[in-house]
C-alpha positions in Angstrom: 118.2 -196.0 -104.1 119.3 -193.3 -106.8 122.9 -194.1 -107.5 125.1 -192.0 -109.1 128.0 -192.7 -111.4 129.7 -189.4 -111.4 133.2 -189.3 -109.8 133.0 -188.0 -106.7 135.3 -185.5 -104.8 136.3 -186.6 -101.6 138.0 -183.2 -100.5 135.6 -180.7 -101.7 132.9 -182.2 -99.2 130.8 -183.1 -102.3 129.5 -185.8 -100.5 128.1 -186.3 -97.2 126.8 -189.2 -94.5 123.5 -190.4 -93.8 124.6 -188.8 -90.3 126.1 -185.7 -91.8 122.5 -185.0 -93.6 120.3 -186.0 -90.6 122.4 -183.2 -88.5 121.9 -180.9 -91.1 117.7 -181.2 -91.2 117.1 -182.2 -87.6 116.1 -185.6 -88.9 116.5 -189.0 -87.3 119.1 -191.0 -89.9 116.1 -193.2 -90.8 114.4 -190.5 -92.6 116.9 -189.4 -94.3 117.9 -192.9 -95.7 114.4 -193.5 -96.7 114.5 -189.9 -98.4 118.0 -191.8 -100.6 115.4 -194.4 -101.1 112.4 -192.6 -102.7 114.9 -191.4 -105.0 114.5 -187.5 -103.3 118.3 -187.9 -102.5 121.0 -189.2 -105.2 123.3 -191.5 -103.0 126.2 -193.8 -103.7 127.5 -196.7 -101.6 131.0 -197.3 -100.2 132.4 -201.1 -101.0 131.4 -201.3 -96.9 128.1 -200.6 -98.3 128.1 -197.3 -96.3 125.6 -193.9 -98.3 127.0 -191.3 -99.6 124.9 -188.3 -100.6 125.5 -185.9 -103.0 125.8 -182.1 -102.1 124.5 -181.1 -105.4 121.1 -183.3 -105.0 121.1 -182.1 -100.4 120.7 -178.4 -102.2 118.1 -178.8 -104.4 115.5 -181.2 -102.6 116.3 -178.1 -99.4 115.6 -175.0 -102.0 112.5 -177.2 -103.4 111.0 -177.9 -99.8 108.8 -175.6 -98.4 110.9 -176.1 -95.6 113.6 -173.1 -96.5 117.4 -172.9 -96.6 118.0 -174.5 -93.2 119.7 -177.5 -94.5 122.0 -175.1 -96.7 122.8 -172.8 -93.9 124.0 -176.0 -92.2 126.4 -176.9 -95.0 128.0 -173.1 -94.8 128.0 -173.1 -91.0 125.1 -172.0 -90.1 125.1 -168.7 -91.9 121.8 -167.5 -93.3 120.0 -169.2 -91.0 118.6 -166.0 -90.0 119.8 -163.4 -92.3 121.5 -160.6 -91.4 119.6 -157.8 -89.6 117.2 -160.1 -88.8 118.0 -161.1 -85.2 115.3 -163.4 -83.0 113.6 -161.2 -80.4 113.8 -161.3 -76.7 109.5 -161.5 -76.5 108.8 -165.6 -77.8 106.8 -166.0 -80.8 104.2 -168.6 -80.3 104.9 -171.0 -83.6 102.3 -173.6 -85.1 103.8 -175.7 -87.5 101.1 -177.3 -89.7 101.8 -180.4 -92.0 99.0 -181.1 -94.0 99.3 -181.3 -97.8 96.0 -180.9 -98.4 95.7 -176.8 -99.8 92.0 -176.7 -98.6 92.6 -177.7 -95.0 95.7 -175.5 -94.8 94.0 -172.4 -96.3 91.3 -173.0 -93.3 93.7 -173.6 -90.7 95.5 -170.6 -91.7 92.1 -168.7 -92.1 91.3 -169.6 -88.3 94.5 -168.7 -86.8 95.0 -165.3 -88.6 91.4 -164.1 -87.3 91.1 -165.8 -83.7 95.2 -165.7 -82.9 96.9 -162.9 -84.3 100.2 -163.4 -82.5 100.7 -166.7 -83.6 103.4 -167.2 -86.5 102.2 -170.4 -88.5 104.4 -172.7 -90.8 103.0 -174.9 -93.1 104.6 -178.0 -94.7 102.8 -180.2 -97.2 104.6 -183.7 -97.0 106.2 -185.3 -93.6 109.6 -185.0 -94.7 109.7 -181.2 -94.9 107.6 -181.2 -92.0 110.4 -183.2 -90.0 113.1 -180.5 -91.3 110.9 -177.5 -90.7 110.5 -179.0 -86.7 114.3 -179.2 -86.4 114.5 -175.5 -87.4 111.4 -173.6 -86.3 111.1 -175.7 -82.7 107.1 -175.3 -82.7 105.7 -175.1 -79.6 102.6 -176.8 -81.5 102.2 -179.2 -84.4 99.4 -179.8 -86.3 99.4 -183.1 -88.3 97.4 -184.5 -90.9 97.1 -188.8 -89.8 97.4 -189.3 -93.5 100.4 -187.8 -95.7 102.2 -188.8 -98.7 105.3 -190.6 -98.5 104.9 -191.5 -94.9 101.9 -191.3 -93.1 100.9 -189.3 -89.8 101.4 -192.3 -87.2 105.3 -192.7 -88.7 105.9 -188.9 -88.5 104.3 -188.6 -85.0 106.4 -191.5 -83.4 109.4 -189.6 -84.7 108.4 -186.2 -83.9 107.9 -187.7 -80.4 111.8 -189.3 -80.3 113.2 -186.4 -81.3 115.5 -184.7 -78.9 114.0 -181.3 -79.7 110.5 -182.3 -79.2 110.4 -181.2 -75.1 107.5 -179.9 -74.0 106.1 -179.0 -77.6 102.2 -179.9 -78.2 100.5 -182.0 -80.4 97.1 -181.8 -82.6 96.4 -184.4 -85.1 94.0 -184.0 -88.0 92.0 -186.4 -89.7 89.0 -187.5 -91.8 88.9 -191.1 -90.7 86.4 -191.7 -88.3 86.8 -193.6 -85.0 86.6 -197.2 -86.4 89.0 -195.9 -89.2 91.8 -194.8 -86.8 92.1 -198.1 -85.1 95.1 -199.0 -87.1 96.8 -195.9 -85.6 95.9 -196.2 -81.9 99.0 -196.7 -80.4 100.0 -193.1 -81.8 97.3 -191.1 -81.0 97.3 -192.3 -77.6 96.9 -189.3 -75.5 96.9 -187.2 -78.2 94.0 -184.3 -79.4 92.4 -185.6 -82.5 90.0 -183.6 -84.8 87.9 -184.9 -87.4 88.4 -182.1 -90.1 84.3 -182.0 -90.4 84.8 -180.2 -87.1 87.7 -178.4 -87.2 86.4 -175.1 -87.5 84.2 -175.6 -84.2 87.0 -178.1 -82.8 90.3 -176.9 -83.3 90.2 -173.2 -82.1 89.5 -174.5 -78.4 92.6 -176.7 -78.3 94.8 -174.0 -79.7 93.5 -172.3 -76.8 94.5 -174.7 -74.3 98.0 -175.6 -75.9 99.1 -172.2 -76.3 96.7 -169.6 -73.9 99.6 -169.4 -71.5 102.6 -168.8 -74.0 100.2 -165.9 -75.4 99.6 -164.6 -72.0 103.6 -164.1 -71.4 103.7 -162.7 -74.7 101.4 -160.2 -73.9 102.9 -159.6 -70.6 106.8 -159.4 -72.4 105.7 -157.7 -74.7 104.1 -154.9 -72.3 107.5 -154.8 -70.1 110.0 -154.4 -73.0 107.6 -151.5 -75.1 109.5 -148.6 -75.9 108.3 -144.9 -74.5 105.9 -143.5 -77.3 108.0 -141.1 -79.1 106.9 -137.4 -79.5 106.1 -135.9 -82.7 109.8 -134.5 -82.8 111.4 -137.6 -82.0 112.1 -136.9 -78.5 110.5 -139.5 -75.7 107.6 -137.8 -74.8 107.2 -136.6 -71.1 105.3 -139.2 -69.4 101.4 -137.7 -69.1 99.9 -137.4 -65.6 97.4 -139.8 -64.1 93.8 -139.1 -65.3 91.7 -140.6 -62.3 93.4 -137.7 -60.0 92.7 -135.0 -62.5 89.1 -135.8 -62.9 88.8 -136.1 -59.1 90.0 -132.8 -59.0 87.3 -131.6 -61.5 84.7 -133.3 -60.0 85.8 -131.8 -56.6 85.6 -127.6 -58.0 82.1 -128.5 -59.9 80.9 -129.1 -56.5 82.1 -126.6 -55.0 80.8 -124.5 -58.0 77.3 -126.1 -57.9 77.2 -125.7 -53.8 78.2 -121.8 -54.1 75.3 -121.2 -56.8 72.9 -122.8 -54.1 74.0 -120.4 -51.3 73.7 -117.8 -53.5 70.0 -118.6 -54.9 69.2 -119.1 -51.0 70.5 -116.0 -50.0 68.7 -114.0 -52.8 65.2 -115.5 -51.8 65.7 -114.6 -48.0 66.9 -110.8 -49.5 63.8 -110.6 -51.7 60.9 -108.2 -50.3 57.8 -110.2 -49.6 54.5 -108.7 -50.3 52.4 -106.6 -48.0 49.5 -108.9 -45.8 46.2 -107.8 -46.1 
């Protein structure tokens, strides 16, 4: 554990629990005490043996993660947790969180998702730990993990993310390189979950993003048709609602045929009038 020697202030809430911290990231206490332990945290211990972490080190391992300022917008109350302006919007954004902290396979996920799934927002995390704090905040309704991540590995983080009292009905895609024989040691976590063997991913993955998140971008499309403003004239006045086309062009079709029926009486009626030639 990093210990620290520096006096501590116990009224300025320089300090914090193991508790405390895991509120603040939407992480199980465990995490965060093995966070104390890799030395990501500085920490002291109570004579009852009891962490204490220090504010100063909570703020700079959350403005270093990729994870954001959640866990600093905890310690003020919650402000700038969405900045001001800036509210959520009544239409759901489908969210893919993706922790994989290797740059290659997160440039192609990201590639794949931008061209075949435009209305999906997509959050990347590199190592498990920020990928635990970025679940507590975002609340994916899909995560896509690599099996094998520094620090802890893929089976850990999955049997976490599974515990987690925010996890509900959110979906799961695991990544890996290991073959079949290979992932034997991490059976009892990918039990019922969708694996794909990166070698595949570009012809495997799209499909299962399909089928985890088709029907949240299906009511997206529908909210998203039901809440869309009037389009605005070029004055900035609503513009009047235009008529329906189908009647109109029924109605044209209708006169042309009239039109084209009068032209045939007429051509009939000049050949009866004309003066046939003399017999004989």
């Amino acid at each position: 554990m990093n210990n620290t020697n520096n006096p501590i202030d116990m009224s300025s809430g320089a300090y914090f629990t193991t508790l405390e911290v895991a509120k603040m990231l939407g992480m199980a206490v465990r995490s965060v005490q093995l966070m104390v332990d890799r030395g990501d945290l500085q920490a002291w211990k109570t004579p009852g043996g009891h962490r204490r972490i220090t504010r100063d080190s909570l703020e700079r391992w959350v403005k270093g993660s990729r994870a954001g300022v959640t866990g600093v917008a905890a310690m003020h109350g919650g402000a700038g947790l969405r900045p001001s302006g800036r509210r959520r919007h009544s239409v759901h954004v489908p969210r893919i969180l993706l922790i994989e902290d290797s740059a290659h396979f997160q440039n192609l996920v990201s590639t794949l998702i931008r061209q075949r799934f435009e209305d999906i927002e997509l959050h990347v995390s590199s190592d498990a730990i920020a990928g635990l704090v970025s679940f507590g905040h975002l609340q994916p309704d899909l995560i896509i993990v690599d099996i094998l991540l520094p620090g802890m590995d893929g089976a850990t983080l999955i049997s976490g993310l599974r515990s987690h009292a925010l996890f509900g009905n959110c979906k799961l895609i695991v990544l890996t390189a290991l073959d079949a024989p290979q992932r034997e040691p991490y059976a009892h976590a990918l039990h019922e979950v969708a694996v794909v063997h990166k070698p595949r991913l570009v012809q495997d993955l799209p499909p299962l993003i399909e089928a985890a998140m088709g029907h949240l971008l299906a009511d997206r499309s529908a909210e998203a048709s039901a809440v869309s403003p009037p389009a605005s004239a070029a004055g900035g006045a609503a513009a009047a609602p235009t008529p329906a086309k189908a009647p109109a062009k029924a109605a044209k079709a209708a006169k042309a045929a009239r039109a084209a029926k009068a032209s045939t009486k007429a051509k009939a009626v000049a050949t009866e009038r004309r003066p046939q030639p003399a017999k004989g």
